[in-house]
C-alpha positions as CSV (number, residue, x, y, z in Angstrom):
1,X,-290.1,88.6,42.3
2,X,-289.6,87.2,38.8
3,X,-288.9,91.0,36.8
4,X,-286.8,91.9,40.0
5,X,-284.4,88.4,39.3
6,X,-284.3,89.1,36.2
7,X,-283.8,92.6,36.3
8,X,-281.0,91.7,38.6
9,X,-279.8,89.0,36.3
10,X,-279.3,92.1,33.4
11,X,-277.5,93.7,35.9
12,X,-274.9,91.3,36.5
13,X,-274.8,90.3,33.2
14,X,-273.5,94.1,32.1
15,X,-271.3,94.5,35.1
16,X,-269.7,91.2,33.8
17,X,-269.3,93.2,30.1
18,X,-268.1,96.2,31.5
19,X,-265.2,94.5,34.0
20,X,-263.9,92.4,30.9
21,X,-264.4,95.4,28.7
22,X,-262.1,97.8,31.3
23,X,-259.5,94.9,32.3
24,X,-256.1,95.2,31.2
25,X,-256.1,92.0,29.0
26,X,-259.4,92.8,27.3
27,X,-259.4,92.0,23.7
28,X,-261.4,92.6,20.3
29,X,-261.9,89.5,17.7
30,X,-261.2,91.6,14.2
31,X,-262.4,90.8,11.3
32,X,-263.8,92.5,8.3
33,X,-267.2,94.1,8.9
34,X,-269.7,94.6,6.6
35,X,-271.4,97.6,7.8
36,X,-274.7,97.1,5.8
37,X,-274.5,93.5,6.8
38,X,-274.6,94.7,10.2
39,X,-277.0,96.9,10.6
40,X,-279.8,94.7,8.2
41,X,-278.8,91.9,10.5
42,X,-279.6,94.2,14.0
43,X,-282.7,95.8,12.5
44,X,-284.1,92.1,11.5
45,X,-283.0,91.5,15.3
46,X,-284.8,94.7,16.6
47,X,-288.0,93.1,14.2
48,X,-290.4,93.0,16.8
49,X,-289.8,95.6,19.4
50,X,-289.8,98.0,16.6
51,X,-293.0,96.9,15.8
52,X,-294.3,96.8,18.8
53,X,-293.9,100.3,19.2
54,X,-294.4,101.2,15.3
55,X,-291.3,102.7,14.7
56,X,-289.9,102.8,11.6
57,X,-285.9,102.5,11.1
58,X,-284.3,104.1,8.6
59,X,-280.8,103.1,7.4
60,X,-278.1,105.5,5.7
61,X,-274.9,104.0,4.8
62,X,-272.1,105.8,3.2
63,X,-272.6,105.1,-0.6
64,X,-269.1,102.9,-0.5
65,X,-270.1,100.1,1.0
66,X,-268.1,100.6,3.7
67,X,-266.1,96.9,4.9
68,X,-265.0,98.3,8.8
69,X,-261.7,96.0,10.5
70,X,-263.6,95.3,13.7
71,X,-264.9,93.0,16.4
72,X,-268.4,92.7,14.7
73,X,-270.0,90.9,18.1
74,X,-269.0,93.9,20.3
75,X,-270.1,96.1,17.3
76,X,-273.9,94.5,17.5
77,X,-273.3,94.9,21.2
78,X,-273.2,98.7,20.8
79,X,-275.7,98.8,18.1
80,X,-278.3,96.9,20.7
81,X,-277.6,99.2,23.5
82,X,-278.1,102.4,21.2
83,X,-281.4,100.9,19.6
84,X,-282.7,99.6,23.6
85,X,-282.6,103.3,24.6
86,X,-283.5,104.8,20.9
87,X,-286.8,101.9,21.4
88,X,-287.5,102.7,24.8
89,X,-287.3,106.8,24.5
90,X,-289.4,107.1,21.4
91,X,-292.9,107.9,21.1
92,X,-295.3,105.3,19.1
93,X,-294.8,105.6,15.6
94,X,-291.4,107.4,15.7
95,X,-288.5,106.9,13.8
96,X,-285.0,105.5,14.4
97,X,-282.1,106.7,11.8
98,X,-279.1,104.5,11.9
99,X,-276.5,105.8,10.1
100,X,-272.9,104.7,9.1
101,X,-270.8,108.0,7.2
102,X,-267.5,109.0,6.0
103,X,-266.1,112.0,8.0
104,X,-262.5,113.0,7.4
105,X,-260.5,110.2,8.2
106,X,-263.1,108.3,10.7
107,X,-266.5,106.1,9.8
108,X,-269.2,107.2,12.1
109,X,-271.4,105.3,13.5
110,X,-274.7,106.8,15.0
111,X,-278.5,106.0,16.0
112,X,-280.8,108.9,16.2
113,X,-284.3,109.0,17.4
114,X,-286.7,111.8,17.2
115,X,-288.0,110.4,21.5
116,X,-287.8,112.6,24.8
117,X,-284.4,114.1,24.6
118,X,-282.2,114.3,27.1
119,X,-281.9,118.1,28.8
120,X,-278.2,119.9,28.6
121,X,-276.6,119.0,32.3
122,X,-277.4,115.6,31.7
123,X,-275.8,115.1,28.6
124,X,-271.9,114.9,29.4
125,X,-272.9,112.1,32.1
126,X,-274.8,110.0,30.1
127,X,-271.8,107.8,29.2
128,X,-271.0,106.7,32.9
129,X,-272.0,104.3,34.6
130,X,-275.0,103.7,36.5
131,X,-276.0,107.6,35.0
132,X,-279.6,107.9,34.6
133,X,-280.9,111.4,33.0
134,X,-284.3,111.1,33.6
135,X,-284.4,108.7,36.6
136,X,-288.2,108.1,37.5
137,X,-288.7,107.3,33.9
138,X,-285.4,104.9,33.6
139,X,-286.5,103.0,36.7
140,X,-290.3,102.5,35.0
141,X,-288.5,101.3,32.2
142,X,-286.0,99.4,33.2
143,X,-282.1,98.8,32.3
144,X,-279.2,99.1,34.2
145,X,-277.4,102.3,33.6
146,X,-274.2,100.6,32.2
147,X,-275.2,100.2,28.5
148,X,-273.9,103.5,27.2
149,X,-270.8,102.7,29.2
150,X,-270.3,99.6,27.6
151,X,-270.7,101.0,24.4
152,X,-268.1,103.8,25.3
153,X,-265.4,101.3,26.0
154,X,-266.2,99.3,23.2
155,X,-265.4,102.5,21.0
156,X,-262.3,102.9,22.7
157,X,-261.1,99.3,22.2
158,X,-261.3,99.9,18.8
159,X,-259.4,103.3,19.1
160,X,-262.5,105.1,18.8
161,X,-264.7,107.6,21.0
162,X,-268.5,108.5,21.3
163,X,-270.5,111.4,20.9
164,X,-274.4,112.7,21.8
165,X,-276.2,115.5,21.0
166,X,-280.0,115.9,21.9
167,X,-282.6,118.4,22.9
168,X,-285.4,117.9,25.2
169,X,-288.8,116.7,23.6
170,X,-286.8,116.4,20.0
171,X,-284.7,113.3,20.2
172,X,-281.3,112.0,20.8
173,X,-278.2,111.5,18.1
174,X,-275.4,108.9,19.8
175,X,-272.0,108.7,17.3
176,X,-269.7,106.0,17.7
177,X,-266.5,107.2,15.8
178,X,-264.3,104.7,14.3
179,X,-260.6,106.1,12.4
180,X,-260.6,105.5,9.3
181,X,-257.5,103.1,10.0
182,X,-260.1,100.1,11.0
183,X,-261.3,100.5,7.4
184,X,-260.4,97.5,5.5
């Protein structure tokens, strides 16, 4: 009864993100980002669940420093929901990648793992809601379905768009692109 309540509080929780996320007066707190900040501050976050499953992060940034105009809490929010499904679909002792690059006039984002993979037909849906690709799996899990969603409309807030790529039994590569406008 306890997981269920809680699994239920998670849900309501990310309903709540994505309603305030969609609605029409939704708003981003900008600031200037530090994107190695960021991502030393998530993976010190991620500590022990990464440890828990010995997987090694690995962090590439661009090599100039790269200071991003953004709404750095809804930034950490899409970094956690990439890492919660990079954690959870990895094998022991995998490896995570996060990655922040300079391509053409955007800053891109992504997490990659080297995990299950999702198959071909699934991976246009991913980013709805409630989408599962492997559901069995999912529901063993847990989750709710919404957190590539959310991170989809946080991209777009910030005039951005996502991107996946991933092949069964190989691993999963999800790119939040930023323009190069929210660069400071």
């Amino acid at each position: 009864m306890e997981r269920h309540s809680q699994r239920l509080g998670l849900l309501v929780d990310d309903l709540l993100s994505l309603a305030r996320l969609e609605s029409s007066n939704a708003n981003l707190e900008l600031s200037a980002v530090r994107v190695e900040e960021l991502f030393n501050n998530v993976v010190r976050d991620w500590k022990e669940k990464l440890a828990a499953k010995n997987l090694k992060v690995i962090v590439d940034l661009a090599p100039d420093g790269s200071t991003l105009r953004a709404d750095e809490t809804r930034l950490r929010e899409v970094l956690y929901n990439l890492l919660e499904n990079a954690v959870k679909y990895s094998r022991e002792n995998g490896e995570i990648d996060l990655r922040a690059v300079q391509r053409g006039s955007e800053l891109v984002l992504s997490v990659t793992d080297n995990g299950l993979g999702i198959g071909k037909d699934d991976l246009p849906r991913i980013f709805e809601r409630f989408y599962r690709a492997d559901k069995a799996r999912s529901r063993e899990l847990g989750g709710t379905g919404l957190g590539l969603a959310i991170v989809k409309h946080i991209a777009q807030l910030h005039g951005g768009r996502v991107e996946a790529e991933s092949e069964l039994g190989h691993g999963t590569t999800i790119r939040v692109v930023l323009p190069v406008g929210n660069r400071e």
